[in-house]
N, CA, C and O of each residue as an XYZ file, in Angstrom:
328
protein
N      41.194    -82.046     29.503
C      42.246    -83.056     29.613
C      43.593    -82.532     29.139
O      44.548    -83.225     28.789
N      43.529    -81.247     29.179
C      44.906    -81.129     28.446
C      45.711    -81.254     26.951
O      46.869    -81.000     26.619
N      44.343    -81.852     26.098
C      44.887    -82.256     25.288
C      44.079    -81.206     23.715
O      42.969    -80.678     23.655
N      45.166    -81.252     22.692
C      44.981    -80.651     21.358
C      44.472    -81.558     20.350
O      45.397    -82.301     20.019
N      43.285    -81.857     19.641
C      43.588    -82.920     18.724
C      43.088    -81.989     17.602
O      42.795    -80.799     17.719
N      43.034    -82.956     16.194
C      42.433    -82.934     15.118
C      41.744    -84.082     14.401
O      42.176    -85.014     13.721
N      40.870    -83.811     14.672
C      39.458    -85.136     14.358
C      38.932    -84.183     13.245
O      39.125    -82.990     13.008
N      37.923    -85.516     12.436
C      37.323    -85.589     11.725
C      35.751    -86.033     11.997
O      35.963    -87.059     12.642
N      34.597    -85.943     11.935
C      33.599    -85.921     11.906
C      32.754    -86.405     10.487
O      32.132    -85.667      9.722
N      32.928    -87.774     10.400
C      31.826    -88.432      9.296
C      30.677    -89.408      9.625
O      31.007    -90.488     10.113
N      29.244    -89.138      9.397
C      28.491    -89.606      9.558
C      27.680    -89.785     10.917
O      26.615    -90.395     11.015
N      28.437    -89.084     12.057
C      28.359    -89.055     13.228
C      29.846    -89.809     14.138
O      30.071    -89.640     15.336
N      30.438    -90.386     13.468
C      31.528    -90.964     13.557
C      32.567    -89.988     13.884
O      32.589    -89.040     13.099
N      33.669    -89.944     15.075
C      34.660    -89.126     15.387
C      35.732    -90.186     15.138
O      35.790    -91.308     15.641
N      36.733    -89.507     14.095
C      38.042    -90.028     13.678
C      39.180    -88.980     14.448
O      39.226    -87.795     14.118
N      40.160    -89.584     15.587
C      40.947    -88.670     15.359
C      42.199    -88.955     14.368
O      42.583    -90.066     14.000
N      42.684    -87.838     14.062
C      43.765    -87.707     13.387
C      44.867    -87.645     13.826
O      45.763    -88.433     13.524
N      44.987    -86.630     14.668
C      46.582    -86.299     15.518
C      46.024    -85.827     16.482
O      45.036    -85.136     16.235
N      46.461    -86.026     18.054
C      46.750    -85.107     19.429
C      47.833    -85.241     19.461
O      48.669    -85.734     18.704
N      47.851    -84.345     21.264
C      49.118    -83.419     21.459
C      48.665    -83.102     22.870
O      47.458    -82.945     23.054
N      49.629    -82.977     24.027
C      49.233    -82.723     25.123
C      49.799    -81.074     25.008
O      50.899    -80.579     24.760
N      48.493    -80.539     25.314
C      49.128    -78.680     25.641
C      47.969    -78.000     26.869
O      46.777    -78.039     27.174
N      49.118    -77.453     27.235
C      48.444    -77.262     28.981
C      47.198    -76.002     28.344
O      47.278    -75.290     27.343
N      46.307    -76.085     29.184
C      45.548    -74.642     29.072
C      45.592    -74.316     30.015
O      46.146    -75.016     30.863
N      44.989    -72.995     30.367
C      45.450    -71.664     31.246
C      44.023    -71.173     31.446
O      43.698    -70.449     30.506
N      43.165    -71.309     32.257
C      42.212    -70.632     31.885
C      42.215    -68.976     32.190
O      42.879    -68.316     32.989
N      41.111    -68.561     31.139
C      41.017    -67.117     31.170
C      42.038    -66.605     30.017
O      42.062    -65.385     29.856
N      42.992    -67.494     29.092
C      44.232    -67.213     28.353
C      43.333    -66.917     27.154
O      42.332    -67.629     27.076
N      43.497    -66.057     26.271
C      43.151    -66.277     24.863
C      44.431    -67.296     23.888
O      45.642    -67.214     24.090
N      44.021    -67.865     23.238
C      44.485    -68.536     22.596
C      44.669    -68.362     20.823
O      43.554    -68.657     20.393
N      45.395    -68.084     19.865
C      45.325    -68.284     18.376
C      45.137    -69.591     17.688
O      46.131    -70.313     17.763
N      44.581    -69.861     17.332
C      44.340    -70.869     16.614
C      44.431    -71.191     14.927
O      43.370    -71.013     14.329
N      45.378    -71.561     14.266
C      45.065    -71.695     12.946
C      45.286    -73.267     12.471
O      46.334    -73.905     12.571
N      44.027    -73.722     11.930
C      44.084    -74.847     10.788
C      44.035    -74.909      9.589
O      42.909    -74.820      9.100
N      44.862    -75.031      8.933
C      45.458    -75.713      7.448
C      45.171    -76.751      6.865
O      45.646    -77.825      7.234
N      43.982    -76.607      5.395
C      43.719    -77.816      5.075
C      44.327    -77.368      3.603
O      44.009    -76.278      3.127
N      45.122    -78.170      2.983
C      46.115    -77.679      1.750
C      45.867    -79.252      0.941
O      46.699    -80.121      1.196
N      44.893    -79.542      0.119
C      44.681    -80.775     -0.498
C      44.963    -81.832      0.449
O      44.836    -81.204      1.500
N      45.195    -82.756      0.711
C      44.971    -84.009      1.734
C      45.910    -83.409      3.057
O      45.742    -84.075      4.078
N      46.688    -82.476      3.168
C      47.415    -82.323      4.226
C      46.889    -81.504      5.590
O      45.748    -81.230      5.221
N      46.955    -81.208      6.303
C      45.867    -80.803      7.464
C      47.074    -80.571      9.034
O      47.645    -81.368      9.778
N      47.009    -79.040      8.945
C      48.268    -78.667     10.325
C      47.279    -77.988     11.089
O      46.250    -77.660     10.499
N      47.389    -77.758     12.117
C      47.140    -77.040     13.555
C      48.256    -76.350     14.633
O      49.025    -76.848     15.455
N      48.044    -75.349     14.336
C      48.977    -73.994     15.200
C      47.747    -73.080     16.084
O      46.684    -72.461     16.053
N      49.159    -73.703     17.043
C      48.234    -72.999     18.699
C      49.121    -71.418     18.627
O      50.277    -71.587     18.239
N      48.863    -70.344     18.851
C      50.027    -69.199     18.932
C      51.194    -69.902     18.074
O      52.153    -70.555     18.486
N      50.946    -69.682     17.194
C      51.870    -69.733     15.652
C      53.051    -70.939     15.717
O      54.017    -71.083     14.968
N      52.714    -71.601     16.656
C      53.259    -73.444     16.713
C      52.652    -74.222     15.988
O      51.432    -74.279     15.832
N      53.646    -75.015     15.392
C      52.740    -76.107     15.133
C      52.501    -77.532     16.009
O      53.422    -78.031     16.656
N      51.456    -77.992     15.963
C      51.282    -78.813     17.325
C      50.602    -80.565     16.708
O      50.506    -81.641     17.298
N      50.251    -80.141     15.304
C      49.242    -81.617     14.930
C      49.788    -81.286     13.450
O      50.254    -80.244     12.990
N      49.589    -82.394     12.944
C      50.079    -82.466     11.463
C      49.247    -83.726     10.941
O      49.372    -84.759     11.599
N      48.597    -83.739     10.072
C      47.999    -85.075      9.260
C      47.825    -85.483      8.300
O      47.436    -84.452      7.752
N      47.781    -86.281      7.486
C      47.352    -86.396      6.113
C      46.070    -87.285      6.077
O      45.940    -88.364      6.656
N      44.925    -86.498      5.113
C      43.002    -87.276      4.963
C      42.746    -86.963      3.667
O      42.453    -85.783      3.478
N      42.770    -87.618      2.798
C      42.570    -87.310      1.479
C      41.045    -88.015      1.383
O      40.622    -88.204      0.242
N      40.411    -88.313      2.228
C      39.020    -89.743      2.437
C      38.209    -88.282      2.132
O      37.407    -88.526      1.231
N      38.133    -87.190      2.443
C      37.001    -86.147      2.432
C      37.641    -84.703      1.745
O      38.250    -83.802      2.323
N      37.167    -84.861     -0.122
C      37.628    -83.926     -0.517
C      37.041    -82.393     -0.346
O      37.715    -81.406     -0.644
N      35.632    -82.319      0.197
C      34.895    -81.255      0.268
C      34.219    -81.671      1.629
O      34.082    -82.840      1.990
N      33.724    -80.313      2.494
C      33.101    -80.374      3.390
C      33.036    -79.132      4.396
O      33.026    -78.002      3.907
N      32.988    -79.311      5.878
C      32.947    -78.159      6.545
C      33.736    -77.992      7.080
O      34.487    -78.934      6.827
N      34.592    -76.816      8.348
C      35.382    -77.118      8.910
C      34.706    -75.780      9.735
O      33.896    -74.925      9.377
N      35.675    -76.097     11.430
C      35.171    -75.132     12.549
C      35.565    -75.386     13.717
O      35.370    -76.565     14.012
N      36.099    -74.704     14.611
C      36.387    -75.063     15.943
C      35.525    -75.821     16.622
O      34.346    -75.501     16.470
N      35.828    -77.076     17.597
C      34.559    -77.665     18.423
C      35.797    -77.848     19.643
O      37.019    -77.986     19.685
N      34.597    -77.750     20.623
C      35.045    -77.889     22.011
C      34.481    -79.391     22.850
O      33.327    -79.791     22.692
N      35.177    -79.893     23.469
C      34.489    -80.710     24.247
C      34.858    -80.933     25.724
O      35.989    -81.106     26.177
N      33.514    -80.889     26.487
C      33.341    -80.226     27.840
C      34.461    -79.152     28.175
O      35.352    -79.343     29.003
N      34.331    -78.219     27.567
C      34.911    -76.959     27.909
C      34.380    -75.986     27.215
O      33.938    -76.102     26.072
N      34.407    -74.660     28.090
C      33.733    -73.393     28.250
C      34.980    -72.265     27.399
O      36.110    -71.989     27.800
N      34.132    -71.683     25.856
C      34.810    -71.020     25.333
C      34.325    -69.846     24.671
O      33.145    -69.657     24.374
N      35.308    -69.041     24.443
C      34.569    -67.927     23.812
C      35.882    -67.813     22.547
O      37.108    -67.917     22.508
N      34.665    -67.516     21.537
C      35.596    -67.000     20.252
C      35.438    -65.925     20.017
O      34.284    -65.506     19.922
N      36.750    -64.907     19.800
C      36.487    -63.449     19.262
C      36.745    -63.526     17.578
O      36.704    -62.392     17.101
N      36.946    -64.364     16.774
C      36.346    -64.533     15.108
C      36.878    -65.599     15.078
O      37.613    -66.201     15.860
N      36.288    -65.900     13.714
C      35.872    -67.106     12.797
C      36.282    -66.812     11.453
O      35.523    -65.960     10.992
N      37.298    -67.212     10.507
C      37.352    -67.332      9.044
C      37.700    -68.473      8.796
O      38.300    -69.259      9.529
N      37.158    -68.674      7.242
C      37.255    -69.451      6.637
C      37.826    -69.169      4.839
O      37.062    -68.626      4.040
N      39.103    -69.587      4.470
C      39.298    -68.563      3.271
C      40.009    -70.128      2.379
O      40.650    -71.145      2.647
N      39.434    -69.509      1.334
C      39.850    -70.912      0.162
C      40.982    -70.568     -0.766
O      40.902    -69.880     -1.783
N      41.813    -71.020     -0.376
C      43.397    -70.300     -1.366
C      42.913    -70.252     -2.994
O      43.691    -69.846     -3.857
């Protein structure tokens, strides 16, 4: 659909937080970085920022790219705790 969000995932429950319409390209690699800095929470597509939020409801937990109905490949994965 075109679209960027940042959801949350509790209990089986999908919260979104912020979207953003950004075209994809297929076959494009893409950068991706999310920022969770105590309740504040950004998303940069190629070093933009595109979503911005504030969730202070979930002080600990997981975090990870998810796709929905779309076909992706990741070349890495970190996760680093300031």
């Amino acid at each position: 659909s075109n679209t960027v969000s940042l959801r949350k995932l509790v209990n089986g429950a999908v919260t979104v937080l912020d979207s953003a319409s950004f075209t994809v390209t297929p076959a494009t690699w893409y950068a991706l970085r999310l920022d969770a800095v105590g309740n504040e929470l950004r998303a940069y597509v190629n070093g933009r920022l595109l979503l911005e939020a504030t969730d202070g409801s979930l002080p600990v937990g997981t975090a990870g790219p998810v796709m929905f109905k779309a076909a992706v490949d990741y070349d890495d994965f970190s996760s680093i705790q300031p």
